[in-house]
C-alpha positions, 0 to 999 in steps of 0.5 A: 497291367493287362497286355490287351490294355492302353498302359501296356502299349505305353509301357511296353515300347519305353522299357524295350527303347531303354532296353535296347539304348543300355545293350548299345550304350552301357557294356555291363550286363548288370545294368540291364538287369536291373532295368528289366528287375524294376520294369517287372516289379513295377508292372506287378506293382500295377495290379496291387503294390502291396502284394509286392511284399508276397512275391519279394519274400518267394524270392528271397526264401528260394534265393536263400534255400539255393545257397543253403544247399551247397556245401550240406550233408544229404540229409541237410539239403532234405530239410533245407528244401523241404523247409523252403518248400512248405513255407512257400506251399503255406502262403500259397494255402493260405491265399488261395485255398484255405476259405476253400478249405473251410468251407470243406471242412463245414460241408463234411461236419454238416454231413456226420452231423446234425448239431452241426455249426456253420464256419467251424474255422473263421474265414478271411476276405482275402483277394488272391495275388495275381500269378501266385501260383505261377511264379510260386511254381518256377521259384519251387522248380528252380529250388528242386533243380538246384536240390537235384544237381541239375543247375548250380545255385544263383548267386546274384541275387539281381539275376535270380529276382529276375528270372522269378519276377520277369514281366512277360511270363510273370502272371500266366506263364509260361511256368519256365525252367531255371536252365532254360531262362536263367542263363539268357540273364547273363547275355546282353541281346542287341536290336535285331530286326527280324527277332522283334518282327517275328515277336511283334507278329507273335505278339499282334496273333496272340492279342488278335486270338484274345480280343477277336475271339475270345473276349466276343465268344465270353458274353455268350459263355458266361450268359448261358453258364450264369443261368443254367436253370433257364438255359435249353440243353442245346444252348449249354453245349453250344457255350460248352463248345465255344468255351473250349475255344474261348479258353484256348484263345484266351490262354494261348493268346496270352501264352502268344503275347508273352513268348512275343515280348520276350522275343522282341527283347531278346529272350526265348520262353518254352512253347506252351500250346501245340494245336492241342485240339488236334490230338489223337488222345487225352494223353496226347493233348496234355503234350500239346495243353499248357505244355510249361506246366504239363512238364512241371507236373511231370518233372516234379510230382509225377516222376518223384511219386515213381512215374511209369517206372512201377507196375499198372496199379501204382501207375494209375495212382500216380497219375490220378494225384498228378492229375487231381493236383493239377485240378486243384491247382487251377482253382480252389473250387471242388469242379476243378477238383472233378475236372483233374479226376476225369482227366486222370480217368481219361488217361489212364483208361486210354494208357491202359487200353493201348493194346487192346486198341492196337490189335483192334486197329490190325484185326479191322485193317485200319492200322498198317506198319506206314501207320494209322490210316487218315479215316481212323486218325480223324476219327480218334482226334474228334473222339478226343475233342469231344471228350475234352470239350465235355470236360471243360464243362467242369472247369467252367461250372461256377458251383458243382451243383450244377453239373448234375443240372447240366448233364440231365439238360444235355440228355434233353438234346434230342427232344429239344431238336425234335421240339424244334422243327414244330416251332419252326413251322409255326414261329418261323427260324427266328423264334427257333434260334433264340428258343434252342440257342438261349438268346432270348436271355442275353441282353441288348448289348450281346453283340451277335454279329460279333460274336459269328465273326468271332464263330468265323475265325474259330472255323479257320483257327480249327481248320487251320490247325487241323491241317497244320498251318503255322501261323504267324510265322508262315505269314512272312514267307508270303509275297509283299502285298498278301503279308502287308494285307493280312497285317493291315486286315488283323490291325483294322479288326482289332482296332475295331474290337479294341475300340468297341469290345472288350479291350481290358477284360481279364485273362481267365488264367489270371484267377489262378 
């Protein structure tokens, strides 16, 4: 079940509406529970039920692995959770990484040797489970904490199945902590008007971000990147531009959706995007980009291989497998692999050039003890948006041959902008549009007028947060009839969008 489709609509208000009658009626928080337990379950159940069974083995394995470890000698807990760990990590393996595996595993035999046989291992038509490696990471999280000391294990295995299975966050996060989510379970939340506006509002920006820009930029995207070949070095860095703010819509957007929903019921999820295009560096963006599982990664991979704790060499190493894992977590595909690895290069040439760039910012007078002054903070926040806007190129290849295709058009930019102005003056505007910018390969049903509107809002989402508007939060310190517009201006573009778009396309962290 999508939050931008018509079931969630029907859905949604019926499971809060019983919510909020058991808060009233019904004094024990259990019953609550397991009303939220079986509204989750059920709008997992909508994508595939069988799948279920997947997801109910992780919890109980994980439930059972917190109580395993109590009461056990350290070397015990060790095996408890390594056990507990590698069988969840072998079903995340298997469905979503082993034909990927596979096909590893053939392409380096093809290499060493000739007599080489295609699918040395047999392959499975398998359908990945939607979410798995989200709640596969929270359910790991929760184990490692409670192997750590850091929270009790869960007795209550209602309670347990919920913070695991909880329908908001359950798909695509946010990847939430046990010692954040787990003890809001135990509380019975009662209708508060300002919470369920404030999360309805949350709610309506995160669905605005999806249907209004995101889903319109997409047709333009995936037409270009779907044929690279024929596409002009110009119009693959314009869709690599708008991919940029086609998966932060998208993501954010949801991210927005889910932290509303829980909201309106009572439950406070972890931010998970900060203005992340307005960082002054990549190690900075990765505070500010899907923060849930940034964190995760930090808590539970990266601090355990030594962190920043070791000397310059080990640190880089720790963070280049950090990074490569986290590549490989977003897809089972060698680009996303190469995404991570450049994102890791990224940071740490920037960690360790620190110093050398401060003594360059003192010397050149562009750094004071007030601080970094505005030129050069512009500066250093487009360099970084240009450097994450060239590796998005990477997450959004379909196969990694086509990033050498990619690349050799990219540096064809400058001719074709000189090319440009001779078809400008022969073939007038029109004919340069749609040769530098590919739209002669997309179809009818493009949408272009869209597709600027959805151009028109990125330009204020970009400024907006470049200047550091809160939204939608600001909106109710604004006076009656500026509020009560802006609200009927967002449900009479969406319903437009809605009616006439992209209404139940998918989120694109879904697929991971």
């Amino acid at each position: 079940m999508l939050f931008n489709s018509l079931s969630f609509f029907i859905f949604f208000p019926i499971v809060a509406i019983l919510y909020f009658v058991c808060t009233y009626f019904v004094k024990k928080n259990m019953a609550n529970q397991v009303l939220l337990l079986a509204a989750s379950l059920y709008f997992y159940a909508c994508w595939n039920p069988l799948y279920l069974c997947l997801i109910v083995f992780s919890v109980l394995a994980t439930w059972w692995g917190g109580l395993a470890l109590e009461n056990k000698t350290v070397k015990q807990k060790r095996i408890v959770v390594a056990l507990v760990i590698f069988v969840n990590l072998m079903i995340l393996f298997f469905f979503k990484y082993y034909n990927f595996f596979c096909d590893s595993v053939d392409w380096f035999a093809q290499i060493f040797s000739k007599q080489h046989k295609k699918n040395i291992l047999p392959h499975f038509s398998i359908l990945l489970p939607v979410g798995i490696s989200f709640y596969t990471f929270q359910a790991l999280g929760y184990m490692i904490d409670v192997y750590r000391g850091d929270i009790p294990a869960e007795r209550n295995f209602i309670t347990y199945a919920l913070f695991v299975t909880f329908f908001p966050q359950l798909v695509a996060g946010p990847i939430e902590r046990s010692r954040n989510l787990l003890p809001q379970f135990k509380t019975n939340y009662r209708f508060d008007y300002d919470r369920v506006t404030s999360g309805m509002r949350l709610f309506a920006w995160g669905l605005f971000k999806k249907i209004v820009i995101a889903d319109q930029v997409a047709l333009y995207v995936n037409s270009i990147y779907g044929a690279v070949n024929e596409a002009t070095g110009l119009a693959l860095l314009l869709a690599t531009f708008f991919f940029a703010f086609q998966i932060w819509c998208d993501f954010s957007g949801y991210s927005d959706m889910a932290i509303g929903v829980a909201k309106i019921l009572g439950f406070h999820l972890m931010k998970n995007f900060d203005r992340p295009y307005t960082a002054s560096s990549i190690v900075e963006f990765w505070r500010r980009w899907h923060i849930s599982l940034s964190t995760w990664f930090k808590d539970y991979l990266y601090i355990p291989l030594g962190g920043n704790r070791c000397g310059k060499v080990r640190r880089s190493f720790n963070l280049m497998i950090t990074f490569v894992v986290s590549g490989l977590w977003h897809g089972a595909a060698w680009h996303f692999v190469a995404w991570g690895f450049a994102h890791g290069l990224l940071q740490i040439i920037s960690i360790n050039t620190a110093s050398l760039r401060k003594k360059l910012r003192l010397s050149m007078k562009l750094e004071t003890e007030a601080g970094v002054r505005s030129i050069w903070k512009a500066f250093q926040m487009l360099v970084t948006f240009i450097l994450v806007i060239l590796t998005w190129m990477l997450f959004r290849v379909n196969t990694m041959s086509d990033v050498a295709t990619i690349w050799n058009k990219f540096s064809a930019v400058p001719s074709e902008m000189l090319l440009a102005f001779d078809v400008l003056q022969n073939e007038g505007l029109k004919a340069v549009t749609r040769g530098l910018f590919g739209l002669g390969t997309i179809s009818t049903d493009f949408g272009a007028y869209k597709t600027v509107f959805a151009m028109l809002c990125i330009s204020i989402l970009f400024f907006a947060d470049w200047f550091g508007q809160k939204y939608p939060e600001g909106m109710k310190s604004q006076g009656v009839v500026v509020r009560w517009a802006c609200y009927w201006g967002w449900a009479l573009v969406m319903f437009y969008f809605f009616s006439f778009g992209l209404p139940s396309s998918e989120f694109i962290y879904f697929q991971f």
